[in-house]
C-alpha positions, 0 to 999 in steps of 0.5 A, spaced: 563 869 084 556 866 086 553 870 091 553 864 096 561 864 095 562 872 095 557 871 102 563 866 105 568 870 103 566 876 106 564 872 112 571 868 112 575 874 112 572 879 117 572 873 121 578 872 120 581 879 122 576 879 128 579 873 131 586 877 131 583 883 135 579 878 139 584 873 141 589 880 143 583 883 146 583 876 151 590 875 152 593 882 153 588 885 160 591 878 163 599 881 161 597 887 164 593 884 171 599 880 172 604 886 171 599 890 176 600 884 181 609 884 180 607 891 183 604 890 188 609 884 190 615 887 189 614 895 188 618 895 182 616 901 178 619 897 171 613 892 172 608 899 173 610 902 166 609 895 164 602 896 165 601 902 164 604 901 156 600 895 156 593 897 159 593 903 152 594 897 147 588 894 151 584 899 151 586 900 143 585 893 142 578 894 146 576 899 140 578 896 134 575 889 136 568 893 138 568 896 131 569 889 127 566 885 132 560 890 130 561 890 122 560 882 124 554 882 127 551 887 121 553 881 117 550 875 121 542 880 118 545 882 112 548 875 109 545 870 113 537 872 114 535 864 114 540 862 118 537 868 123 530 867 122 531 860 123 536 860 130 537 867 132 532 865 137 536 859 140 543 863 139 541 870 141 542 869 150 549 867 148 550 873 144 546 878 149 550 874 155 556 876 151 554 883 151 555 884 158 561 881 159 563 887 153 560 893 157 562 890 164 570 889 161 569 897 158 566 899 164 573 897 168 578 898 162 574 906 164 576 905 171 582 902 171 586 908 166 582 914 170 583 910 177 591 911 177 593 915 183 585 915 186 584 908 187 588 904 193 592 899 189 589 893 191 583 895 188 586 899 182 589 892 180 581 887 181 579 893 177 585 890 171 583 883 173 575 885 171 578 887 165 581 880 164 576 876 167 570 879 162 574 879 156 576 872 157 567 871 159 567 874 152 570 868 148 567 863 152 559 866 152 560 868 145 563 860 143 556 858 146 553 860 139 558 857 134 559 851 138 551 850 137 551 850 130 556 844 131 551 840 135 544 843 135 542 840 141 534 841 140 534 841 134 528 837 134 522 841 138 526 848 135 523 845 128 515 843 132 514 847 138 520 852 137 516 855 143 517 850 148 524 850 147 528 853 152 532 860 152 538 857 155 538 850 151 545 853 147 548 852 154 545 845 155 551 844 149 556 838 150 561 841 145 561 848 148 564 847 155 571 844 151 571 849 146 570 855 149 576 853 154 580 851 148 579 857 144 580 862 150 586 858 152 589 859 144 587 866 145 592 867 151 597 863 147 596 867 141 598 873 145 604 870 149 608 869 143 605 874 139 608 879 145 615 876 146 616 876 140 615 884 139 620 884 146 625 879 143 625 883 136 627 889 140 632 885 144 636 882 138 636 891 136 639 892 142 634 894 147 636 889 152 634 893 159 631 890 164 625 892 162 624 889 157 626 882 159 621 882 165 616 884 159 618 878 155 618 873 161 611 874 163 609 874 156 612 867 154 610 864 161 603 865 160 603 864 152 607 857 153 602 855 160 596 855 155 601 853 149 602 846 154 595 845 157 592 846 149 594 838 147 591 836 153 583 841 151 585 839 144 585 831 145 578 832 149 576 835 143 577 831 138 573 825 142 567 830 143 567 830 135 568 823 133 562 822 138 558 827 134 561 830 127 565 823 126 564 825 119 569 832 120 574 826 124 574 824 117 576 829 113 581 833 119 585 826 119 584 824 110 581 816 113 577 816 106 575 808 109 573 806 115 577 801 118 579 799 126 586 801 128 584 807 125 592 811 124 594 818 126 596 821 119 602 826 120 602 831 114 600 828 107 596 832 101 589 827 101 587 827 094 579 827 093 579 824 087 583 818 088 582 816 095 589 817 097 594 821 101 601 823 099 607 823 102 604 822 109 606 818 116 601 813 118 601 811 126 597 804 126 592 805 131 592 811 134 587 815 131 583 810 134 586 810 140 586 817 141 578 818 138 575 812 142 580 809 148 582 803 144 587 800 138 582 797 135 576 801 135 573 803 129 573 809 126 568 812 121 571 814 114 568 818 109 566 812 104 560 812 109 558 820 107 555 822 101 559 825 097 555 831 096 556 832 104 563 831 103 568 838 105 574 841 103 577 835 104 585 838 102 583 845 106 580 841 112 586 836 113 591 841 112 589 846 117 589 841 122 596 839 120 598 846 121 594 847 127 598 842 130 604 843 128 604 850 131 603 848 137 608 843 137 613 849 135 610 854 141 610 848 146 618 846 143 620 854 144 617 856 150 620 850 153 627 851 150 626 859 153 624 856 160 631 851 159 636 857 158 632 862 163 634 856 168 641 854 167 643 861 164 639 866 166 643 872 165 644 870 158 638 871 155 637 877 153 644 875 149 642 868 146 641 870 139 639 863 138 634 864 143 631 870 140 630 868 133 626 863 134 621 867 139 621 872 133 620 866 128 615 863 134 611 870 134 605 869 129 604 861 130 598 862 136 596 865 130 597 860 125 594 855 129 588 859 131 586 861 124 587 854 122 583 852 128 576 855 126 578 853 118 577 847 122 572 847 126 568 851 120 570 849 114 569 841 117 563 843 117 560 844 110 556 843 107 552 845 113 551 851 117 547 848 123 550 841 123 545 835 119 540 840 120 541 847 115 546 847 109 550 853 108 546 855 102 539 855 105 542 860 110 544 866 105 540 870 102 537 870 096 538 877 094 544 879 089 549 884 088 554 881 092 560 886 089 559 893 093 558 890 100 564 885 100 569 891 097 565 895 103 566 890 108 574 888 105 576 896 105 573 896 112 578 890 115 584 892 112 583 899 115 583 897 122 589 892 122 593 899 118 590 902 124 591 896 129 599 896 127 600 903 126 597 905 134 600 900 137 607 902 133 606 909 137 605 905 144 612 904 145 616 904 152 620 911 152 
């Protein structure tokens, strides 16, 4: 393995795991700040011991993502010093920002677990809604640098006068605003079916007490309001990059040919070879219409990219169908729960039909928020900062690559045995 490969492979995997600690580390203080709230409105002590077991998970949660997210930024010196040396400067305030949003959220974690029983509870409870506000200001400060690289905004004066570059240019970003607010919104839906599924699981075991089935209702209505809301985040998306990276529209949706009434392709295997997609269900015109607003507008295809420029078009086009379809899934069975709560509310806890398919819905927020980045990252090779730095000038030079990717793999397997095994002794008594 080169070094350039052994560096994105190592970057990809503590990404990777990263993301799970971060998207859990935004979604779970908005479960227990509405827990809090349900108590304060009714007064039922069921919604306090919710809270109580899910402010522990968030304070695990908090630790674990504090060491990887750690792990990541030696890394970002480490394995891409040209990147750094070149653009540290220009993304630097959004990683400081986002540095004060990760102390101002362990400063109210600190107040919320020792504030119980010394605090008048309105004020315990804005002290949870910190904890969900600063965890969610985290994922959207932090998405400023990524969505930089995407659309490097100027790029021009950082190569002349980078003096005369503003400090705050990558907030300045047109990219930033859609994606921060489509990626936080995945982290709650992650969340939301990823918990429900863990209660649903315990439901089909028997454990049907009262409990646990407010625990799973407050968790599938918050993961399918984002779930329902992520279409219409994601469609903006996809405009921003067919104005901007037209070239990774191409490959999310195979188009080797730029053609007008452009098609919507659903599933398919692209062949990068031949030009041509198998077993694929084409749209006519809806690309077009969804890229551009118009049947027939013209949609870049990748004839009109060098071939060395292209990405890994199989990977990009397949994680593209695999977000979308998970989403679809999480939409398809929060509105199926919400249907049985509605006409036969008693029979939820029973309804094994129900249950198994939140279990079976438990990792699709992942899934789609995995396939996601791979997406947003991987469509952008072969460039670190877009049309201005390629991946392998951003590397280091220096070889040897072996002991930090076993390091760094030991260290990201240690903390999801330690993630699963603490959040398994977290369990309601």
């Amino acid at each position: 393995m080169s070094h350039l490969d052994a560096a994105r492979f190592q970057m990809a995997y503590s990404l990777f795991f990263h993301m799970i600690f971060a998207a859990l580390g935004v979604g779970m203080p908005a479960l227990l700040a509405a827990a809090e709230y349900l108590h304060l409105r009714t007064k039922d002590p069921q919604y306090l011991r919710l809270a109580g077991t899910w402010a522990r998970a968030t304070a695990v949660l908090f630790a674990i993502g504090a060491v990887s997210g750690t792990g990541i930024a030696f890394e970002l010196g480490l394995l891409w010093p040209e990147f750094m040396h070149f653009a540290g400067s220009t993304i630097g305030p959004a990683f400081t920002l986002e540095g004060y949003a990760f102390f101002t959220e362990a400063i109210f974690i600190g107040l919320y677990l020792y504030g119980r029983d010394r605090m008048r509870p309105v004020a315990h409870w804005l002290t949870s809604v910190a904890v969900a506000v600063s965890g969610a200001a985290s994922s959207v400060l932090v998405t400023a640098a990524n969505a930089w690289m995407q659309n490097p905004v100027g790029i021009e004066t950082l190569r002349s006068h980078p003096e005369a570059l503003s400090p705050w240019v990558v907030f300045t970003n047109p990219h930033w605003p859609i994606m921060a607010l489509h990626s936080t919104l995945a982290c709650y839906a992650a969340t939301g079916f990823a918990v429900s599924g863990v209660y649903a699981w315990g439901m089909l075991r028997g454990r049907t007490d009262s409990l646990r089935q407010k625990a799973l209702q407050i968790a599938v209505i918050m993961g399918l309001l984002a779930a329902v809301t992520m279409p219409l985040t994601g469609d903006v998306s996809a405009k921003v990059v067919a104005r901007h990276q037209p070239e990774k529209l191409a490959a999310m949706e195979a188009l080797f040919v730029t053609r007008t009434r452009a098609p919507l392709l659903i599933g398919g295997l692209p062949d990068q070879e031949t030009g041509k997609v198998c077993c694929g269900v084409e749209l006519p015109g809806l690309l077009s219409f969804l890229a551009y607003g118009a049947l027939d507008a013209e949609v870049m295809g990748l004839d009109q990219v060098p071939r060395d420029e292209w990405p890994n078009l199989p990977l990009v086009h397949l994680s593209f169908q695999l977000m979308v379809g998970a989403g679809l899934a999480m939409v398809l069975v929060g509105l199926y729960y919400a249907w049985v709560r509605w006409r036969r509310p008693a029979d939820v806890a029973r309804d094994r039909r129900l249950l198994w398919l939140l279990v079976i819905a438990a990792p699709m927020g992942y899934l789609a928020l995995e396939a996601g980045w791979i997406v947003a990252e991987a469509g952008r090779q072969p460039w670190t900062i877009w049309k201005a730095m390629l991946t392998a000038d951003a590397v280091t030079p220096s070889g040897g690559m072996d002991p930090s990717v076993a390091g760094f793999t030991a260290l990201y397997a240690a903390l999801a045995v330690a993630l699963v095994l603490l959040l398994r002794r977290l369990r309601h008594e």
